[in-house]
N, C-alpha and C positions, 0 to 999 in steps of 0.2 A: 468426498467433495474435492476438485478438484479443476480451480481458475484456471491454471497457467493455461499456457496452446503448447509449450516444448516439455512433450510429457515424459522423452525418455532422449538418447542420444544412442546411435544404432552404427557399428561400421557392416559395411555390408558385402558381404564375400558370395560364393556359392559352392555348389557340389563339384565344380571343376576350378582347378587353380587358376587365380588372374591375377597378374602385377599391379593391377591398379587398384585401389579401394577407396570409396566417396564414403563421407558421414552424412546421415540423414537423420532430421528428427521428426521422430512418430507427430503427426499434429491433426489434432482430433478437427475435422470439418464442421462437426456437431456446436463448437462453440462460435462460429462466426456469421452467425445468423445475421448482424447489425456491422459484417465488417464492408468498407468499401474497400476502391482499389488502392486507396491510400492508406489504410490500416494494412494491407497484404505486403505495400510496399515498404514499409515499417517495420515491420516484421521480418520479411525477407534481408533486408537491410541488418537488421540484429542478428539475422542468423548469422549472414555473411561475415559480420563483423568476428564472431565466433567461430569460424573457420569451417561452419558448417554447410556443404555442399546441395542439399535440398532437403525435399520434404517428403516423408512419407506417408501422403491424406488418408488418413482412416477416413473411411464415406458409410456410415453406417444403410442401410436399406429405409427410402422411404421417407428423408430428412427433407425438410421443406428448404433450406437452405444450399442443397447440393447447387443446385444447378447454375446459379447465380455467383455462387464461392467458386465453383469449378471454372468459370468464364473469368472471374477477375481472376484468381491465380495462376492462373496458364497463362494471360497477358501479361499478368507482371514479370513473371519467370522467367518469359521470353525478352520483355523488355533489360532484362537485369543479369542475366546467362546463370539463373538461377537453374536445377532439376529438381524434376516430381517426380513420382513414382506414386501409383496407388496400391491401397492395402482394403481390400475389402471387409467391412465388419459383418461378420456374420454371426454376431451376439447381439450387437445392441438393437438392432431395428429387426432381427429376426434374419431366415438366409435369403441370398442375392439372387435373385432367377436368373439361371445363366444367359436368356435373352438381353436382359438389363445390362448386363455384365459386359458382352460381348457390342455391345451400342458405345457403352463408355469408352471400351479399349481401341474401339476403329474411331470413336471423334476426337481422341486426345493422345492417344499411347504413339501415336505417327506422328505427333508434334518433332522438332527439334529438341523440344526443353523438357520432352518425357526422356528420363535415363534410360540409355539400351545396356546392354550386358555386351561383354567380349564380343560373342558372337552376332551383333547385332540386333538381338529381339528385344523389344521391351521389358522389363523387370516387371514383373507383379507379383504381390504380396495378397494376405487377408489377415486377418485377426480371426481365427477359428475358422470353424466350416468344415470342420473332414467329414459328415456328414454328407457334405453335399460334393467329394472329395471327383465322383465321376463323372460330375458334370465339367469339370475341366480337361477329360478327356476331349470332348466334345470341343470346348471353347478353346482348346489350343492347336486343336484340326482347322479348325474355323478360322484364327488367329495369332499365328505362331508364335508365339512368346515363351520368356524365362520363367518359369512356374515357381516360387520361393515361399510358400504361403505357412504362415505361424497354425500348427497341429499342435502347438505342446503339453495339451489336453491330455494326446493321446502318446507323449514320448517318442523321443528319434525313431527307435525301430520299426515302430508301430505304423507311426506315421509316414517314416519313406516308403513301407508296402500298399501303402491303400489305394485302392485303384489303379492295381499293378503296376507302380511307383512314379505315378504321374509329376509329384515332386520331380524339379529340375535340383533343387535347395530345400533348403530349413531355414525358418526364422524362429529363434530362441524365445521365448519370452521369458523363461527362468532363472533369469542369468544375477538376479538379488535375492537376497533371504527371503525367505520365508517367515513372518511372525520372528521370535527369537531363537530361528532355528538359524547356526552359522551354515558360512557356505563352507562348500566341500567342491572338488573337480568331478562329481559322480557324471554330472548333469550335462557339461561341456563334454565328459570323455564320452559319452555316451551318442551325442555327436560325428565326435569325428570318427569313432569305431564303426556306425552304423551305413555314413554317410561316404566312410572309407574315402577321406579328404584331408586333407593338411590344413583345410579352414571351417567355417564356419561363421555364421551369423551370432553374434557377441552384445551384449549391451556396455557400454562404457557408463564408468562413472564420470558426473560434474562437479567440477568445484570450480565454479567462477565468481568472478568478482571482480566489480569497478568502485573506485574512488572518484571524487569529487574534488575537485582545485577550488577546494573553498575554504575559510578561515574553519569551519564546522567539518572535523574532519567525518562524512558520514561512508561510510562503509556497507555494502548489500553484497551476501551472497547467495547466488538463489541455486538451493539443494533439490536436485532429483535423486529418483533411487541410485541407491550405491550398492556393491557385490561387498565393499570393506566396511569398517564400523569406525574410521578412524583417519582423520585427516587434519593437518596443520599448515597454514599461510602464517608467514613473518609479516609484518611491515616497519620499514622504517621510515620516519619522519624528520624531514629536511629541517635544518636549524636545529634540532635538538643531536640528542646523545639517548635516544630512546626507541624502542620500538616495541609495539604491540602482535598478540597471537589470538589467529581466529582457530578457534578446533569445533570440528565437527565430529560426532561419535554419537554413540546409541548408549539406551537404557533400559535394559529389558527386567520386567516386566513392565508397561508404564502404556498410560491411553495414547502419548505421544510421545514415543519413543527416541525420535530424532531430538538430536542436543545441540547447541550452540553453543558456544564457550567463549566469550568477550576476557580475556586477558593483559588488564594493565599493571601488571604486579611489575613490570621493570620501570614503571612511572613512580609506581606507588601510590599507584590509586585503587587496586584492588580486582577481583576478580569473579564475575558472573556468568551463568549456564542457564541458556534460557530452553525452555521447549519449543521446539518449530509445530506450530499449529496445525501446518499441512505440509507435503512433502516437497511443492517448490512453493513456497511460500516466503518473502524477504525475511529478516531478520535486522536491526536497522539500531544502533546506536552511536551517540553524538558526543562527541569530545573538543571540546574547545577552548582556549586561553594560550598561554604561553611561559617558557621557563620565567622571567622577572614577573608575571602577573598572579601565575597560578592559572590552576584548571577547572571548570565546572566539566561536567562529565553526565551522563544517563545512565550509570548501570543501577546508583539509588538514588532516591526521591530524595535523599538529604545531599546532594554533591552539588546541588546547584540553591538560589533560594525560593522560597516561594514568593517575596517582594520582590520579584526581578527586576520590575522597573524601579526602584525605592533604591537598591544596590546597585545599578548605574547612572544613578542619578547624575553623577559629573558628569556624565557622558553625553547623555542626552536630552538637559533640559534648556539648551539653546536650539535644538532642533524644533522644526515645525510638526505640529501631530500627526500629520501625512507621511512624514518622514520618520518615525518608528516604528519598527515590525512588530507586530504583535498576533499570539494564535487568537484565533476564534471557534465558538461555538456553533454551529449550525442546528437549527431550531433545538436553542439550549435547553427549554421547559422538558423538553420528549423522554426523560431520562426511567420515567415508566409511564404504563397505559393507566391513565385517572379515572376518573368520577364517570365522565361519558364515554363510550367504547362505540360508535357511531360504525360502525364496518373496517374502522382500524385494527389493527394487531401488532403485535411486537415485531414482526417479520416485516413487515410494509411500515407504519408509521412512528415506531418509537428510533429514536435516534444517537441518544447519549445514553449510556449505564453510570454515568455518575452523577449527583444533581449540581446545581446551581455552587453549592461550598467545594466540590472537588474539583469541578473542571475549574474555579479559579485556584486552587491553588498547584493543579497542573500546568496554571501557564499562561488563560482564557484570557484574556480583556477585553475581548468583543463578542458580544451576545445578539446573537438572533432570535430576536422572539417575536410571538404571536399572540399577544393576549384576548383574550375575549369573552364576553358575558354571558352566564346561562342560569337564569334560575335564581339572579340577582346577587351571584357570585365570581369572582373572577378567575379565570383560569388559564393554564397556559395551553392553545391547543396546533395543532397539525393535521390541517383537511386539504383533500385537493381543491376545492374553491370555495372559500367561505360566504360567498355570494349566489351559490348554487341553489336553488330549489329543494333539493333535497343534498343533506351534508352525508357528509362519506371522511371518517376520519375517527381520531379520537380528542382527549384530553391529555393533559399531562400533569404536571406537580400545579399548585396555585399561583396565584400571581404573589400571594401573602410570602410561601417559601419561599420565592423567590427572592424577595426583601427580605426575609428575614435571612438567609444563608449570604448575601450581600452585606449587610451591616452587622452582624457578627466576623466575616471575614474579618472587615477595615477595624474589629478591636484589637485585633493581635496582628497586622500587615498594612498600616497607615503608609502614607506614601505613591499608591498607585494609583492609576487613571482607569477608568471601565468605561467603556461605552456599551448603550442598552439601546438596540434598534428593533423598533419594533414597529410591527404594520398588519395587515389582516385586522384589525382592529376591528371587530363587527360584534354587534348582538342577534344570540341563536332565542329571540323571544320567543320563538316556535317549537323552539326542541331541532328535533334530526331533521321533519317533515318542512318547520316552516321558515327554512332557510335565514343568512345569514344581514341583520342593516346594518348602516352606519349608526355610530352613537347618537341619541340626544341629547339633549341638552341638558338632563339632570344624568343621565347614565355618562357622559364626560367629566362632569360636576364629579360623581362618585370615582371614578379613576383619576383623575388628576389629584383629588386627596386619598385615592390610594398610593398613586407617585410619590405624593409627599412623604410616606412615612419613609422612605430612605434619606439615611439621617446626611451623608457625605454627598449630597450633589453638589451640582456644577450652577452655582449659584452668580448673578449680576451679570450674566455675559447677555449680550446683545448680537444684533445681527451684522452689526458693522464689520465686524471681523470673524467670520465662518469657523465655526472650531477646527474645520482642518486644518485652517492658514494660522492659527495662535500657537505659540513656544507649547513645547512639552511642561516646561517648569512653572508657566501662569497655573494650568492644571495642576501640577502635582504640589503646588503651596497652596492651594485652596483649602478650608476649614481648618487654619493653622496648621497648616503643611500637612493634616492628615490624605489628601490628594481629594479625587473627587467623583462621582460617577455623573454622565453626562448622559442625559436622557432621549433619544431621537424619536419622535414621531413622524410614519409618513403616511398621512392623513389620507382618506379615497370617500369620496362621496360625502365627505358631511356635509350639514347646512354651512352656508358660508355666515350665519349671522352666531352660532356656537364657538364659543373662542376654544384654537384647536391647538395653543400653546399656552407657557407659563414663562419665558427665558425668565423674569425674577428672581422664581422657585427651582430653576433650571431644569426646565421639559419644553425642548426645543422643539422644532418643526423642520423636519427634512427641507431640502430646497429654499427653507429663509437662511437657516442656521447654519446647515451642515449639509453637504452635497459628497455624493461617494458613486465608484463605480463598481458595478456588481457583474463579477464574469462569472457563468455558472456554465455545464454544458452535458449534452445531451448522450454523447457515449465518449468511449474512452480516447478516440483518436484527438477529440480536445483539448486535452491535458499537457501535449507536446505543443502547440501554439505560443510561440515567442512572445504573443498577445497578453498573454498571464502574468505576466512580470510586470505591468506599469509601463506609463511615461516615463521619460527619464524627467528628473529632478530639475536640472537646471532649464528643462523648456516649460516650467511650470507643474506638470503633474498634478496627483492626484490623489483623492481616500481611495486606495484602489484595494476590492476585497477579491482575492482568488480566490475561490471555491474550488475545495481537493474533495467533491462532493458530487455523487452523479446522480441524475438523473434517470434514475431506472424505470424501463418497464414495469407496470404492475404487476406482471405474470413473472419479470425476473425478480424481484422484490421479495416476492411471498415463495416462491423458492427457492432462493439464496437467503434473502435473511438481509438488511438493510446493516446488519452486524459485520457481518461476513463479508459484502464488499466493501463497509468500511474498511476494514479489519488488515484485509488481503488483499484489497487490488489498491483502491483509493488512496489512503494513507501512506501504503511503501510507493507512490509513484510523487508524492510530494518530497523523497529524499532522494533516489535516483533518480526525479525526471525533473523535477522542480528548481530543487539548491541547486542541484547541478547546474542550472541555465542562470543563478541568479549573478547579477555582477552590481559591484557598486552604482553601478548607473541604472540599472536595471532592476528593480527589484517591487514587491508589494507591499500593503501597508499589513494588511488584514489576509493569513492564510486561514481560512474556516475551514472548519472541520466535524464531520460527525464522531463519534465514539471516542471522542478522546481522550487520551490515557489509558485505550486498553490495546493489549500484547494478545492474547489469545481473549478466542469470542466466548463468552459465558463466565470469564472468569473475573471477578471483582474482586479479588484479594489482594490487599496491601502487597504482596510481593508480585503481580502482573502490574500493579499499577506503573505506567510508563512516565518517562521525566522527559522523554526525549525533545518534544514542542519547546519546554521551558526554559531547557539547553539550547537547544537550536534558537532562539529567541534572542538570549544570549550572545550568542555566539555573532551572530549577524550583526545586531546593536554596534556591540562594540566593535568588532573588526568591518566585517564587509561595506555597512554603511557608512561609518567613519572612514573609508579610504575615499567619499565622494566631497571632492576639497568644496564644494559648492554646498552641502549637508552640515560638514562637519567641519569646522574650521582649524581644527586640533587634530593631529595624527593618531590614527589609534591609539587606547591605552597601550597596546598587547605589546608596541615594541620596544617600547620604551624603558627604563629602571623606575624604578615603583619602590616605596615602603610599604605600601598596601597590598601586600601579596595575600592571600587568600590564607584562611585559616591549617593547618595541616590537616593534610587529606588523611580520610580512611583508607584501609590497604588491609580489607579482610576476603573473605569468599562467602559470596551466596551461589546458595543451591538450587536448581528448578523446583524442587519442591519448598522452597522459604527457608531452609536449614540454612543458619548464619552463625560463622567463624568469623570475629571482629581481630583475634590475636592470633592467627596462624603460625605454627614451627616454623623459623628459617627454612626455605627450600621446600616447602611442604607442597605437593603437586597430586592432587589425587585423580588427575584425568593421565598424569603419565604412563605410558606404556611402557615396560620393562624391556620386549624383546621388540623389535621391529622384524616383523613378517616377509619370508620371500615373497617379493611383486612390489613391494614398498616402493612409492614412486617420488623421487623428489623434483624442487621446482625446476634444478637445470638438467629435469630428464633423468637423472641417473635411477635404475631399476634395479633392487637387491635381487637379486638370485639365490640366496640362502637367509636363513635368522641369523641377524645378527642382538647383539647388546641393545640396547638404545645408547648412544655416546650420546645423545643431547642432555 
């Protein structure tokens, strides 16, 4: 499986020597089904920003997408002095009929912004095809171009003969390991022996990486395949006397071989390896405090607390409830398929792997839910319209768990504030067939003394004062400071003579009580919209929830897995696309989220559980939003001198597979490498040319 669109990084030479050489990267046209000219230019833009010179579109045969992806990308390319170059696939849709072939290269390859070769022909590539090896005789009689097409099926030699060496070049594809077989130069000599060239077509490893100017120091770096097994970035961090190591390295034998290596051992806070799930897939951990304050940190679920809010309470219980970040759950019941299985499945509608007790004490305080009645019991569910004629969806845990994992919480984590928003509220009196009502008036009667039995609500508030606009700390004194959970109903169809609140008992009514804004959106170029961050503060603002949460296709849902864009696209764009944008002035109240607390998709083991939301949470609270003198009235804790400094940290090593060293040897480094390998590259450029020591 495999999200990203920058599937490899290519420099690109050919069978006669040229002084100049562009980097391209391979970018499958097959994923841009939903892209416009605005995602292309997004894109192009991040290449650019990467020093990366164009793009080489894999165009598979037969893709419903070509033709429309082919029209915006050449526009952009041109608007931006970006180069394309095509690579025909002749694996994935089957082979290209050289008629087809020879259409594309006369409507685009004559562009300005298609790359030409020295000799002024257009480049062209494929992904296999030697097969179909003498039909390009034909097509480059017809169409004179630089012939460079990936054979590596069939090996250098093999493949410069075929079709009496129609090859102009070679394109490599072999150029990283194989499974856990190391590389060797068999494959590259083989190459330039054949090609009898001083060059060749190469794959380059990536190791890139952007940081964030934000108090949460968040860190991504997104791993393609590598020829090496072995890579280290420093960083140092302004104001301290500290700096952190990212290493990237492999694990062989292992289903996810790729490793990441989070190294705070010169903090003294310890050091984690986690598995990269997929080959460019983020990797994403959050560190934040300061020397007089101390640190919370995500590499363990114990480095930060589960009472997040209860432990900054100095912080922010003069703030308005608008004005706290808090994660959020996105339809938090969904965390397995229940009782009814209505045309749902785990792939399409289930949405969290942990239930109602985990996602709070990864961080949650905002709940989206959907309860609703069948069969005279209540449940939590997720249908595309509960109003429909015939339902299409499933069930999930009860509405009872759900209370019951809530008031268990608040026995051992008083303190905190939850908000429970819930809506869809229909009865399925019909089953699947006979679609979804509004309550009546004894089926209301029975959920609102279901609401009751949550023992910590938000009891005596009224409408006069909307819970978003009331202090943090009204809330969190409530039931003798044990804090409170605040119940949101947003009512759709009922009779208006059914009473459709309780504020007393506190189960409020959206739009009397408590008004919020819901950004959600429909593919991914949404998630870049400066829109998502809120009003700013001082012109009023808002309950503003950003949704890090898509909207997918049915047909992309049920074969990706609602896991797996969590997981892998959604989530890592809430730390390098998100925090990044957010500024004190700028920011939301509620980031919702599917899957969270999980690192890799399938996996629910106390060691993938992720801390990162409840850090990140953290981190905002008290630094970012306290620097908005209008929020905050007090200057952040973090720069101040403190007695309160945080308990001493751990400074042990966990391992990708859960193995935990809490009292490591002085010095103890078991990812170091002893010799450093000729090719060894370092940051400012320098290239060993022989083995040396390792001196680090």
């Amino acid at each position: 499986m495999r999200f990203p669109i920058l599937t490899s990084l290519a420099v690109l030479a050919s069978a006669c020597h040229v002084q100049a050489k562009a980097v391209f990267a391979h970018f499958m046209v097959g994923n841009t089904g939903r892209y416009s000219t605005a995602t292309w230019r997004d894109d192009i833009r991040l290449a650019q920003e990467a020093h990366i010179d164009g793009f080489a579109l894999n165009i598979a045969y037969g893709e419903r997408m070509n033709a429309v992806s082919l029209e915006n990308v050449f526009e952009v390319a041109s608007d931006m002095g970006f180069k394309l170059i095509f690579s025909f696939d002749y694996a994935g849709g089957g082979p290209w009929p050289k008629d087809d072939v020879l259409n594309l290269l006369k409507k685009y390859a004559t562009r300005p912004e298609y790359f030409k070769h020295s000799d002024g022909t257009p480049l062209v590539s494929t992904f296999e095809g030697p097969e179909q090896a003498s039909d390009w005789v034909d097509i480059k009689r017809s169409f004179p171009c630089f012939f460079m097409p990936d054979w590596s099926s069939k090996g250098a030699k093999r493949a410069a003969e075929l079709a009496g060496g129609v090859a102009d070049g070679l394109f490599n594809w072999a150029a990283w390991p194989w499974g856990n077989t190391n590389m060797d130069t068999y494959v590259d000599a083989s190459y330039y022996q054949y090609l009898r060239v001083d060059e060749d077509t190469t794959t380059l490893k990536s190791f890139l990486g952007t940081t964030t100017e934000n108090p949460t120091t968040s860190v991504l770096f997104v791993l393609t395949p590598w020829a090496d097994d072995n890579g280290e970035a420093y960083f140092e961090v302004k104001g301290t006397n500290h700096e952190f190591r990212i290493r990237c390295t492999t694990h062989y034998p292992s289903v996810r071989p790729i490793r990441f290596v989070v190294d705070l051992d010169g903090w003294g806070l310890g050091v984690k390896e986690y598995e990269v799930p997929e080959t460019e897939v983020s990797i994403t951990f959050v560190i934040t405090g300061s020397e007089n304050y101390g640190y919370y940190h995500s590499l363990t679920l114990d480095s930060s607390p589960v009472a997040w809010m209860d432990s900054i309470k100095e912080h922010i219980k003069g703030r308005l409830v608008k004005h706290v970040i808090m994660p959020g759950a996105h339809d938090a019941g969904m965390s397995v398929i229940g009782k009814y299985q209505w045309g749902g499945t785990s792939m399409d509608t289930q949405t969290q792997a942990y239930g109602i007790a985990e996602q709070l004490e990864l961080g949650a305080r905002y709940f989206d839910l959907r309860p609703a009645i069948a069969d005279g019991e209540f449940h939590i569910f997720h249908v595309t319209d509960p109003r429909a004629t015939v339902i299409l969806g499933a069930s999930g845990v009860t509405l009872q768990n759900v209370i019951h994992d809530i008031n268990n919480f608040y026995l051992s984590h008083p303190g905190e504030v939850v908000f429970l928003w819930m809506r869809d509220m229909v009865s399925f009196r019909g089953g699947l067939f006979g679609g979804g009502h509004p309550f009546d008036g004894d089926e209301m009667a029975q959920f609102f003394d279901k609401l009751r039995g949550i023992q910590n609500r938000c009891r005596g508030l009224t409408e006069a004062t909307r819970l978003q606009e009331r202090v943090m700390g009204e809330l969190m004194e409530q039931n003798g400071g044990t804090g409170c959970v605040a119940i949101i109903l947003e009512q759709f169809g009922v009779d208006p003579r059914i009473p459709q609140d309780d504020p007393a008992s506190g189960i409020f009514l959206a739009g009397k009580h408590m008004d919020r804004t819901d950004r959600w959106e429909e593919n991914v170029a949404g998630f870049y919209d400066p829109v998502r961050r809120r009003l700013e503060p001082s012109k009023g603002g808002d309950f503003f929830v950003s949704q890090w949460v898509l909207n997918a296709r049915h047909e992309d849902a049920v074969f990706w897995g609602l896991e797996n864009l969590a997981n892998y696209l959604t989530t890592p764009m809430l730390y390098y696309g998100g925090v990044a944008e957010m500024t004190p002035e700028m920011f939301p109240t509620v980031m919702l989220m599917d899957y969270i607390g999980v690192r890799v998709s399938g996996d629910t083991t106390a060691n993938n559980r992720a801390a990162e939301l409840r850090t990140l949470a953290l981190g905002l609270n008290l630094y970012m939003v306290s620097e908005n003198c209008y929020v905050s009235k007090r200057r952040n804790p973090l720069v101040k001198k403190s007695n309160k400094k945080l308990a001493a940290p751990w400074n042990g090593i966990i391992f990708a597979n859960g193995t935990r060293i809490d009292n490591p040897p002085p010095n103890y480094d078991p990812w170091r490498v002893d010799v450093l390998k000729s090719g060894t590259v370092f940051g400012n450029g320098t290239v060993l040319t022989r083995n040396i020591t390792n001196p680090f």
